[in-house]
N, C-alpha and C positions, 0 to 999 in steps of 0.2 A: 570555713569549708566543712568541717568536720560537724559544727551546729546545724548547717543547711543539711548534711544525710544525717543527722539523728533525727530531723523531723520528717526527713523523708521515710526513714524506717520506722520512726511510729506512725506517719499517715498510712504506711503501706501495713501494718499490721491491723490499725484498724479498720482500712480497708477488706481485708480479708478476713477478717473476724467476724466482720458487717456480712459480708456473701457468705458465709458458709454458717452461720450462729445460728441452726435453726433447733427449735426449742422438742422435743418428744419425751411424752411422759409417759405412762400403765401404771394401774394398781387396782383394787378393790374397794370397794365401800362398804363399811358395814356399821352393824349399830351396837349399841354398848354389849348387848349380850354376843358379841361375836357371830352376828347373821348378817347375811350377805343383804343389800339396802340394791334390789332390783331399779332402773329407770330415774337410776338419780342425776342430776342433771351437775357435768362438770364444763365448768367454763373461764378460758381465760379471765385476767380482772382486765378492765379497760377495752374488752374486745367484743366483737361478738361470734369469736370461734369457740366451739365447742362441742361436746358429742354428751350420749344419755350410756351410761352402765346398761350393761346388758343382764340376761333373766338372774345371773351370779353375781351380779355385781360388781361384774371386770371391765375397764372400761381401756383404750387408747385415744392417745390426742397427741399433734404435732401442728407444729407453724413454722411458717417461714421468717416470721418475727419473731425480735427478743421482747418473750414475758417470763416475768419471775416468781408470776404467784397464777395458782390456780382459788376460784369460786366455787364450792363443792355446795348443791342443795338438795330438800328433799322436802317434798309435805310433810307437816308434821314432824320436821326433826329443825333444830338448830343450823343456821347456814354458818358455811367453815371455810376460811381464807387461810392458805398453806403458801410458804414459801417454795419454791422449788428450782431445781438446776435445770442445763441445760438436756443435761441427759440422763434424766429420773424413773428408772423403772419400780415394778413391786411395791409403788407406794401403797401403803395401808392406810386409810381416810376411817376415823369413827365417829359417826356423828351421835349429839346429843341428842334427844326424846325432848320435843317441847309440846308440853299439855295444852298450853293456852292457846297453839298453834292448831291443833287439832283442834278443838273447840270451833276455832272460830273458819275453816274451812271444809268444815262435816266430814271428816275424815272415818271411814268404819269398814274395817276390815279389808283395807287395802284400797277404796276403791272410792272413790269422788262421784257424791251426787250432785245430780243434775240443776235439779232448784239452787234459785242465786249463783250459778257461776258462772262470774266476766266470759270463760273462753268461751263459753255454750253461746254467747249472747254473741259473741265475736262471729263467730261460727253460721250465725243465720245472718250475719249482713255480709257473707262470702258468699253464703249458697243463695242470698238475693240476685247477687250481681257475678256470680260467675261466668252467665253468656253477657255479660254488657263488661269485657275489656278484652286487651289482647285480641288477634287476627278474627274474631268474634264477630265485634265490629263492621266489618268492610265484609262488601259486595264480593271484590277480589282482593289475593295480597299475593306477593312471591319471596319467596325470600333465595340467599346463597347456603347450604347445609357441607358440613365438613365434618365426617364418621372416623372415627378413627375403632378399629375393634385390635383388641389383645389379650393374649393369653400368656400365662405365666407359672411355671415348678413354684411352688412357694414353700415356706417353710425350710428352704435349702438352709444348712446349719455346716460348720468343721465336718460333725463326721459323716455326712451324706457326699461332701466334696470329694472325700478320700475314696467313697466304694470304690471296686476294681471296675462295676460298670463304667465308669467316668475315664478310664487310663485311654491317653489319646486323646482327649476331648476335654481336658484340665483348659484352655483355653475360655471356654463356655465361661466358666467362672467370673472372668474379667468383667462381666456385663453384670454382675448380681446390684440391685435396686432395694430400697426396702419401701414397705406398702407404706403410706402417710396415714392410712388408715385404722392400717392392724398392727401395722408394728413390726410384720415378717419378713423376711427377706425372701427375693424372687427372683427366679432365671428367667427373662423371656423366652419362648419359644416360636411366638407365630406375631405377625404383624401384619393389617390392611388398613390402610386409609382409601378414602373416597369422598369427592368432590360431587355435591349435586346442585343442579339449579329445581329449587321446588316451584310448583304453580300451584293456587288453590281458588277455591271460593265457594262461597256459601248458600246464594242465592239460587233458587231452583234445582235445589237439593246440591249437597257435600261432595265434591270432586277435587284429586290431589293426583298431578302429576308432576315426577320426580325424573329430572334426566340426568343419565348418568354423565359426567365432565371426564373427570377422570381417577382413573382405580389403581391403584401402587398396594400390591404385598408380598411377604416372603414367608419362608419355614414350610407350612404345609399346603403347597402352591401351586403342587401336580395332583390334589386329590381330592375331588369334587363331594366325594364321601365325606372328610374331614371338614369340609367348607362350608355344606350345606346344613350340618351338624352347629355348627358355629352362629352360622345364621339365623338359624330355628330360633339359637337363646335368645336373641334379642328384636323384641319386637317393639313398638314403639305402643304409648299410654299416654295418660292424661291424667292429671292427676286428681283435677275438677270430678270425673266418670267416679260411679260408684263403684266401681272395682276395679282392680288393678291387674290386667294379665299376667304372668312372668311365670315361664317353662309349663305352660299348660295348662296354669292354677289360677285358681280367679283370690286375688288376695284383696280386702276390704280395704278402700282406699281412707287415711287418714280427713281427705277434706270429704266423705261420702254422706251427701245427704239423706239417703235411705237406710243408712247402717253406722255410722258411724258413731254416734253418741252409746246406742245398745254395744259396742265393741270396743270404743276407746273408753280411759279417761284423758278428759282434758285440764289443762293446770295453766292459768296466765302466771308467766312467768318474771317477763321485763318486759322493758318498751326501751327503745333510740333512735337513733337516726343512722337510715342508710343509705347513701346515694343521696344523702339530701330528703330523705320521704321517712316520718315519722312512722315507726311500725310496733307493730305489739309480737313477744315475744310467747309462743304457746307449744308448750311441752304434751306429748299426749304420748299413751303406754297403754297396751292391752289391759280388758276384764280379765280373759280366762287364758288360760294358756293352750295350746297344740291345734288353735286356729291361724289360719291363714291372714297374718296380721303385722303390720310395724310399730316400731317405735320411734320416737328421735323430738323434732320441734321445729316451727316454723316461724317465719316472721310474716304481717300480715300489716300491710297500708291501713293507716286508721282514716283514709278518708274515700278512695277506691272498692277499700277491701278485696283487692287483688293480694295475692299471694307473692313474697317478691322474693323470700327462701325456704327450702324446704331439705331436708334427710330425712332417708328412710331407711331403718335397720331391720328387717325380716325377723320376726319372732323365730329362735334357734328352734326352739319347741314344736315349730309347726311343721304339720305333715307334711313335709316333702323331701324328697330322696336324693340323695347324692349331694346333697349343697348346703353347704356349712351354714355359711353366713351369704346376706343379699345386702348392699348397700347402695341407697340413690342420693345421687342431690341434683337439685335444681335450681338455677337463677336466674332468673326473672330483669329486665330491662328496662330502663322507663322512656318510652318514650315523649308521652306527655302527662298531663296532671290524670287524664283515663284512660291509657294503653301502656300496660305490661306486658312485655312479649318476651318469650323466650329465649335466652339467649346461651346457658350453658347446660346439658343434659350429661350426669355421670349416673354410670353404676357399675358398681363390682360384684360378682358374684364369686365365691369360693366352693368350689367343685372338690369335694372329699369324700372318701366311703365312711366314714364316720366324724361323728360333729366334735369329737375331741380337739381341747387345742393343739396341743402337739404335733395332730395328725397329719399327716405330707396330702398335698394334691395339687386344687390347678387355680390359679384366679384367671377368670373369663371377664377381659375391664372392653367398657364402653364408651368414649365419650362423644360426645358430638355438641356440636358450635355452631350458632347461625348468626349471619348478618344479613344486613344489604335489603332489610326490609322495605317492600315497597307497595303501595294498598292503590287500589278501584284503578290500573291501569287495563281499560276493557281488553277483552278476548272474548271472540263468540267460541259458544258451547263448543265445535266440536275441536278447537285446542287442545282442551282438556282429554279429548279419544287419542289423540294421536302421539305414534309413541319412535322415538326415537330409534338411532340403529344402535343397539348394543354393541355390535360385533365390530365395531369401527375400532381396528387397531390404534388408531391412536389415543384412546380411552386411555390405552393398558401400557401407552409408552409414553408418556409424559416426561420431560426432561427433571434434571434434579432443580433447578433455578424455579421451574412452573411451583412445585414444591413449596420452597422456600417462602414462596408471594402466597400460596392457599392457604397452607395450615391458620386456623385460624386461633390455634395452640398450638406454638411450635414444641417441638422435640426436644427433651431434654436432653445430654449427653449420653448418656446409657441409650434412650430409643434411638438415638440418630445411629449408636453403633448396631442397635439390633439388627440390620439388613444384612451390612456386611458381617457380620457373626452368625449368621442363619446359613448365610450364603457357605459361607468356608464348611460349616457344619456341614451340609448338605455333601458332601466330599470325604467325609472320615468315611471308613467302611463300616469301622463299627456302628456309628449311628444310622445306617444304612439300614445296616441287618435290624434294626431297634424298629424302625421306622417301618419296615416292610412286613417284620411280624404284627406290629397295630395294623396296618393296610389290609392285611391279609382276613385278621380277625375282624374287621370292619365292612373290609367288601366281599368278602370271602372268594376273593382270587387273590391269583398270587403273581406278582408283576414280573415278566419276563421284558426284553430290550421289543416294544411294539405288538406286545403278545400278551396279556391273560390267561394263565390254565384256571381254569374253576366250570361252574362254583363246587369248589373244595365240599359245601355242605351235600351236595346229590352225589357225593361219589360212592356212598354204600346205600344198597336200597334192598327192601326183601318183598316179596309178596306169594299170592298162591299160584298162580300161572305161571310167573319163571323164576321160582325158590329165592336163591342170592341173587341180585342184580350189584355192577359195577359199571359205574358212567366215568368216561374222561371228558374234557370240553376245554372251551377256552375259547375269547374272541378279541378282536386286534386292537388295541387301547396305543393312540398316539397325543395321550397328553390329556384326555378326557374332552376337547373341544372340537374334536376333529368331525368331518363333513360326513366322514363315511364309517361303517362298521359290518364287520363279518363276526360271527360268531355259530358256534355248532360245536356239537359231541356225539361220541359213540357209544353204546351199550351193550354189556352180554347177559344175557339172561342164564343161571347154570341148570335149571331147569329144562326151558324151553327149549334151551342150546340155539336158542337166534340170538345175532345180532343187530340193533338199534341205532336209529340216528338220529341226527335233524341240523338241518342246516338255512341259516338265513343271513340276508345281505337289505340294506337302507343306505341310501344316499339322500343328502340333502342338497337338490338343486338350487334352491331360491332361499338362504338365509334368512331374508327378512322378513318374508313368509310362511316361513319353515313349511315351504313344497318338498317334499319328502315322496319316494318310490321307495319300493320293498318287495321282495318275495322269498321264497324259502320253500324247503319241503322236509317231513317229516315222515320215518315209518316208526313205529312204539305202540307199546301197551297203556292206554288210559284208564281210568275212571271216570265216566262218560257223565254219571252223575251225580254231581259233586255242584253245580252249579245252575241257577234259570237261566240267567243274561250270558247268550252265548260268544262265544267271538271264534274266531279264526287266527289267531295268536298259533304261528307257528311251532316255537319254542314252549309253548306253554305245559308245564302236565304237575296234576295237582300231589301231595304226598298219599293222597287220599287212597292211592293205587299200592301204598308201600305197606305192609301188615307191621314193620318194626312200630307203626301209629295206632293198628286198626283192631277190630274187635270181633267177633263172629265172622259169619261166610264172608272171606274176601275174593272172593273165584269171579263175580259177574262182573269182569274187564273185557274190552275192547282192543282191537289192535285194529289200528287207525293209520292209513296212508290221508295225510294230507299235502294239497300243493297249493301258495297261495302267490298272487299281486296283490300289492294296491297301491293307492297314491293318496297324499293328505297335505292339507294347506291350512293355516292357523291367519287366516284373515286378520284377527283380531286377537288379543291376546288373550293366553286360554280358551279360544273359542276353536274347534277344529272341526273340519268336513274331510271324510274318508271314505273311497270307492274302491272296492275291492274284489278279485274274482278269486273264487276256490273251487277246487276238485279234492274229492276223496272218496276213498273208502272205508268200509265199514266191514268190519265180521269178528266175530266171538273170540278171543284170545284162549278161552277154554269148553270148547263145543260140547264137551261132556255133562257141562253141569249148569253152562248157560246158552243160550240162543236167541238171535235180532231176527231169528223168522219171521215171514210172513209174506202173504196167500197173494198167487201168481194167478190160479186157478183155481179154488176151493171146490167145484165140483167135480173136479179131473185131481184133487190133491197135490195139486203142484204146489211148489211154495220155494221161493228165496232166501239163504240163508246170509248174503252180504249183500251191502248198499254200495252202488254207483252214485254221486251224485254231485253235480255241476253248480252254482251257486253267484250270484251277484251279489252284494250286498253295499249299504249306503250307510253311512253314520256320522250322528252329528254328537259333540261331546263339549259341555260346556265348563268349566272349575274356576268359577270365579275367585276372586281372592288366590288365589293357589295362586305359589314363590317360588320361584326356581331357582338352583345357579348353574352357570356354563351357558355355552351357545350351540354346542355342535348336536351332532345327529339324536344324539341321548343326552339328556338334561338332569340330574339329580333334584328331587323337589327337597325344599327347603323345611315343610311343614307340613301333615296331612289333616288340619284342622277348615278345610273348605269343602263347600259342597259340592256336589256333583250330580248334574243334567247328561242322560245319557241316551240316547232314539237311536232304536239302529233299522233297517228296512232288510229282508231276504227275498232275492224270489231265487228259488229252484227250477231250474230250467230242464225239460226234460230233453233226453237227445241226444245232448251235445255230450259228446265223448261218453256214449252211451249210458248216460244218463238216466236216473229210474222213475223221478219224480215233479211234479210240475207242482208248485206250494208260493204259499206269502206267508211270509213270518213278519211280525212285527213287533219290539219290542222295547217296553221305556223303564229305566233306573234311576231311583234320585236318595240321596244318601246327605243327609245333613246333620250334621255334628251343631250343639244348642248348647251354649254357654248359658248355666243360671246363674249369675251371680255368687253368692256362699257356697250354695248347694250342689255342685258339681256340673257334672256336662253328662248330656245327655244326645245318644248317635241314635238317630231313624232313620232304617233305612225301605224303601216301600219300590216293590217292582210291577209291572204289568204284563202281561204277552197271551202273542194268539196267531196258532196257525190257523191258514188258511188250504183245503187242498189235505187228500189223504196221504197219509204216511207213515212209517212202520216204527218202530219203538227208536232207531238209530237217530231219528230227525223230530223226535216228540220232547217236550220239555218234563225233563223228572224232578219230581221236588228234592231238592239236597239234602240225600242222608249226611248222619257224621256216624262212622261204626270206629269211627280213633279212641283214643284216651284223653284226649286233647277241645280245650275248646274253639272252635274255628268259627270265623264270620260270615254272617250271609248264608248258614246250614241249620238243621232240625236235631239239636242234640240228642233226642229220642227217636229218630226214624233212620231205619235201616236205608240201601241203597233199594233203588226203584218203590219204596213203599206205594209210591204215589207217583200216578201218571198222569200228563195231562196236555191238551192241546192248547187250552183258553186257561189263563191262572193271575193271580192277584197276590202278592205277598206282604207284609209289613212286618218289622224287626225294628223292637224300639228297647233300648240299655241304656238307663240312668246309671255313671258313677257318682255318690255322693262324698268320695273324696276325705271320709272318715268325717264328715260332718256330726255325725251321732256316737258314733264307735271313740272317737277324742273325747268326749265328755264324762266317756265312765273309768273313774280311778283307775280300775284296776287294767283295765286295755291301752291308755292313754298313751302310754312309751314304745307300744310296739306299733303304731301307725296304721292302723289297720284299715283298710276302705271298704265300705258298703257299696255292693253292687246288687241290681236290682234288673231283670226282663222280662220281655214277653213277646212270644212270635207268634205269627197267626200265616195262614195262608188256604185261600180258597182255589177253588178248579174244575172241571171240566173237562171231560171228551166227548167226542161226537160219536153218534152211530156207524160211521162208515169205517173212522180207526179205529174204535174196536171187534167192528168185524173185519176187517184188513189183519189184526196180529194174530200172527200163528207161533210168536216166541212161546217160550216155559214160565212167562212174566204174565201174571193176572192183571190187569189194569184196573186200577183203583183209581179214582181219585175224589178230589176232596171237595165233594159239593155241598156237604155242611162243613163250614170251614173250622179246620183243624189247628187247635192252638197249646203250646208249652208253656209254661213260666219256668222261672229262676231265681235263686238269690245265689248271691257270692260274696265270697272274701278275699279280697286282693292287697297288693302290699306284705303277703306272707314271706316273711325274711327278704323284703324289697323284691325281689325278684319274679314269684310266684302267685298262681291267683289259683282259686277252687270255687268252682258252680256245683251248685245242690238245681237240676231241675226235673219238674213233674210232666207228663204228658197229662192235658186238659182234658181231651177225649178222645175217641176210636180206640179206646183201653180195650174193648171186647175182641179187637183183631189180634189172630193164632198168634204166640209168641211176643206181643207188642211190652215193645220197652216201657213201663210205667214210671220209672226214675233212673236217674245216671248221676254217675259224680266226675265230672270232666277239670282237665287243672289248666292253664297256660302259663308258660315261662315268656317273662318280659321285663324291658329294663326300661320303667318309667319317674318321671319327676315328682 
């Protein structure tokens, strides 16, 4: 008896030795002179896990297998077989200098020529048959997709545990994980999965529709702000495409047929067998450094030339902000001797205000899982239009068992507790208040029980008409998905000694439609002109009216009663049609120094100094590509990287509620953001309009001054308010950032990330005879019939946060007082 449990006790220890034995290493590589050995490639013996040393030479690796030795190589140097434990950090690896080895793989000065090398060669029978495998192929294909998105504290260490922040919330702890990747340890904090069934095809152009199944998360769950922030990160790539998007940045993709040899080197490394499919092993590492570029290695069918694994480690050096490190991997599926299909997609990103290691922040992980592939089952075209109900609660309530049958990577212990540990969290007070103050600094309201007071930012305002201004508001927030919303504030002016309002209400009757009714009314001081493409936005009033921004005469405001309806229906998605009626009025906020005159009677001197006037209007609004999330009456977008189609129709009715003016306005906006590749992105944005029908200065289009300090979009950073009047006008606004494409290449600027920006704005115009003899304001009318154009150059990236434009006015220099150059800056928090 006592024989049979001694073997029981040693099968049961090897058994547990076996589940838990998993092997993690770190250390550095370097070379006999004590230098760091960049992109050297370490790898289990016997396996084909492993990772490439990053720009220092530091590298981590972990498995869930028992190996006892690592393969450490490098061009040009000696390969080095180390024994090692299970739990081996701070190894220091020195490799030898072998000459003969250099010699015979042209090794000079860091960098692999192109002539005679296998991977290069490798490389063109990838980029032969990249569209000939994988869902390429087929007519149509569909598959099952299963998203899992996380976020995660990392770097949590003993004495981060202890702060006093944490007292109360010492529970949280119990969940800490550590990355397989980096080697850190991490708190969860936020967790979504989602279930889709995708549809695709290729034939008569590229169409991908994705229905949602169903959507499970927790942590930050009520804040549509936080979610759609989340979302932005991860957008889906290829990694075939010659660039690779991630956070806004066009990064040069490792298999890029257009760029890729000028950006990598590449190095055949090994060959094995994986899945049964003979593959070559190819290592590849940037030329230059503080480009938008990876390192790592792939594996590559020798007979396909399909790609069947790939990692991608983010050049640390490269311009981009807030994110330490970016990791991908991908693996590829076989399903017969010429179709690789995708089957597992990871990446981690590490979110830090500095690239140090030590330094605390966030890991933002991705993975996603497909199965259930299935090719040329028909569907006519318009399948593909038609879109599902998102808002079907049972999306969002999935039982726990549905769960268990999707993931198509289940949950390891730690994620399976993440739910319920968010959940409990959610309950401390103290993380409350933690949680409310990022909410607050994020949406800039402050969350009361079905209430919002904000936005917190317009609550101090100053200008020349009414001295200090102080705004309170707030509008009804039930969870961010809700059908309906109120929202309005008050203002006092200590000047003018008036007080200000506005108040507006939407209901969404038909969700699936998004048929939406609205109205509101407003009485306030504006700046009338600040903008061409007008709207009727109750709520709306630009800074442009507050002198804490502004620069010279800020006196010619407006106090503006408006009242508005309308109603709006989204046929299609992103596609919307809006009909709307307003009434307002118009007159001078400060008569002494400005006036909307104009001529009732010019032979008898009669003249009007405010507008009545009644209003229709129709508009149709298109944003393709544009992501949202939520469902209810207000949507938070996900991403502002699509274009925008915008037609709106006026007519002015005379009469009705004693109305002044009978007019057709007509007006079209189109704003298109241009990804180049390397060279950064480039926003154009080009407007049109034209009244029809006479009318006084309140109802004529003014070209948009900017008299702030600040640079603002869609405005004339050299022209004052009203410079330029006009009825008929033509606009175009084009800003290349080139993303420190140039500014990275010179030693001495190369660390501070500096980005090159580049503009130029033009705009033509138009008035007729009749409005200019119709104004009898203090306003000359001018406008722009030899068309009027600025440039610019800038530098942005300044201490991350900051940008600075240098621009010139082109022409009309000889006009009284005209601004000939300005130096304008803008604060912003980009990738």
């Amino acid at each position: 008896m006592r024989r049979i449990l001694k073997i029981i006790n040693i099968l049961f220890l090897f058994i547990f030795s076996v589940g838990f034995s998993q092997v993690k290493i770190s250390g550095v590589v370097l070379d006999e002179q004590n230098q760091t050995i960049p992109f050297a490639n370490i790898l289990f013996v016997g396996s084909t896990t492993g990772t490439v040393s990053d720009e220092n030479g530091k590298f981590y690796l972990e498995t869930e297998e028992n190996f006892n030795r690592i393969e450490v190589s490098f061009l040009g140097f000696e390969t080095k077989i180390i024994s090692i434990k299970s739990r081996d950090f701070n190894l220091k690896i020195i490799l030898k200098e072998e000459a003969s080895q250099l010699d015979e793989v042209f090794i000079y000065s860091g960098k692999v020529k192109k002539k005679g090398n296998p991977a290069i060669e490798i490389l063109k029978k990838v980029w032969a048959k990249e569209r000939q495998n994988g869902i390429y192929l087929f007519d149509q294909y569909q598959y099952e997709k299963y998203e899992k998105l996380e976020f995660d504290m990392n770097n949590v260490d003993s004495v981060f545990m202890k702060k006093k922040l944490f007292k109360g919330m010492e529970f949280v702890f119990n969940s800490i994980d550590t990355s397989r990747i980096t080697g850190k340890a991490f708190l969860p904090i936020f967790i979504n999965e989602s279930v889709y069934n995708s549809f695709g095809k290729n034939k008569g152009g590229q169409k991908l529709r994705e229905d949602l199944v169903a959507n499970k998360n927790s942590g930050f769950n009520s804040n549509q702000n936080v979610i759609a922030f989340i979302k932005d990160l991860y957008v889906d790539y290829n990694i075939y495409d010659s660039y690779i998007k991630i956070f806004d940045k066009s990064f040069v993709s490792p298999i890029s047929k257009a760029s890729g040899i000028s950006t990598y080197n590449y190095v055949l490394t090994d060959s094995a067998y994986i899945d049964n499919k003979w593959c070559y092993n190819i290592l590849y590492y940037p030329r230059r450094k503080s480009e938008l570029t990876f390192k790592g290695d792939f594996w590559v069918n020798d007979s396909t030339f399909a790609i069947k694994e790939i990692n991608m480690q983010a050049n640390r050096s490269a311009n981009i902000n807030w994110v330490k490190d970016i990791y991908i991997e991908q693996e590829f599926d076989v399903l017969n001797d010429s179709v690789f299909l995708l089957k597992r997609d990871y990446m981690l990103s590490d979110f830090s205000l500095n690239k140090k290691d030590k330094s605390k922040g966030v890991y933002g992980r991705r993975t996603t899982m497909y199965k259930d592939y299935k090719f040329n089952q028909q569907k006519d075209a318009g399948f593909y239009n038609e879109e599902i109900n998102v808002y079907d609660e049972k999306i969002y309530n999935k039982a726990d068992d549905y769960w268990s049958e999707s993931r198509q990577e289940k949950l390891n212990e730690n994620e399976l507790g993440i739910y319920k540990m968010l959940d409990t969290l959610t309950t401390v007070p103290k993380f409350k208040q933690i949680y409310n103050a990022i909410s607050i600094l994020g949406s800039g309201y402050i969350e009361f029980n079905k209430f919002d007071f904000g936005s917190i930012y317009s609550t101090i305002g100053k200008n020349d008409v009414e001295g200090l201004r102080l705004r309170v508001g707030g509008r009804t927030y039930l969870g961010g998905n809700e059908p309906w919303r109120i929202q309005g504030y008050t203002a006092y002016g200590f000047d003018d000694d008036k007080f200000k309002y506005g108040m507006s209400g939407k209901w969404m009757v038909n969700p699936k439609s998004r048929f939406i009714i609205g109205g509101g009314n407003r009485r306030d001081v504006e700046q009338i002109g600040v903008s061409l493409t007008t709207t009727n936005d109750v709520l709306g009033r630009s800074f442009a009216s507050s002198s804490f921004f502004a620069s010279g005469d800020n006196s010619k405001l407006t106090s503006i009663n408006l009242s508005n309806f309308f109603m709006s229906i989204e046929p299609k998605n992103n596609l919307q049609f809006k009909i709307g009626a307003s009434y307002r009025t118009l007159e001078s906020a400060s008569p002494g120094t400005f006036n909307l005159d104009y001529w009732v009677d010019k032979e008898n001197d009669i003249k009007k100094s405010d507008v009545i006037q009644s209003e229709i209007d129709f508009s149709i609004k298109y944003t393709p590509d544009r992501k949202t999330i939520g469902y209810g009456v207000e949507r938070n977008e996900v991403t502002d990287t699509y274009s925008t189609w915008f037609l709106n129709y006026s007519q002015g009715i005379k009469g009705v509620f004693n109305s002044d003016f009978d007019y057709q306005k007509i007006q079209f906006y189109y704003r298109q953001p241009i990804l180049i590749g390397g060279f950064g992105r480039m926003f154009t944005t080009f407007e049109v309009g034209k009244t029809f029908g006479e009318v006084p200065l309140g109802l004529l289009n003014v070209v948009p001054g900017n008299q702030s300090y600040f640079t603002i979009e869609n405005t004339y950073s050299l022209l004052d308010y009203y410079e330029f009047v006009t009825d008929t006008y033509a606009s175009l606004h084009i800003e290349h950032n080139f993303n420190g494409r140039f500014l990275s290449r010179i030693p001495l600027l190369r660390k501070l990330n500096l980005r090159e920006i580049v503009g130029v704005k033009g705009v033509w115009g138009e008035i007729s005879d009749k409005n200019l003899a119709l104004n009898a304001s203090n306003i000359n009318y001018i406008a722009p019939n030899k068309p009027y154009y600025e440039y610019s150059v800038g530098i942005g990236n300044i201490f991350k946060v900051f940008r600075i434009d240098f621009s010139w006015r082109g022409n009309y220099k000889d006009v009284p007082d005209a601004n000939k150059f300005a130096i304008k800056g803008a604060f912003g928090f980009h990738f």
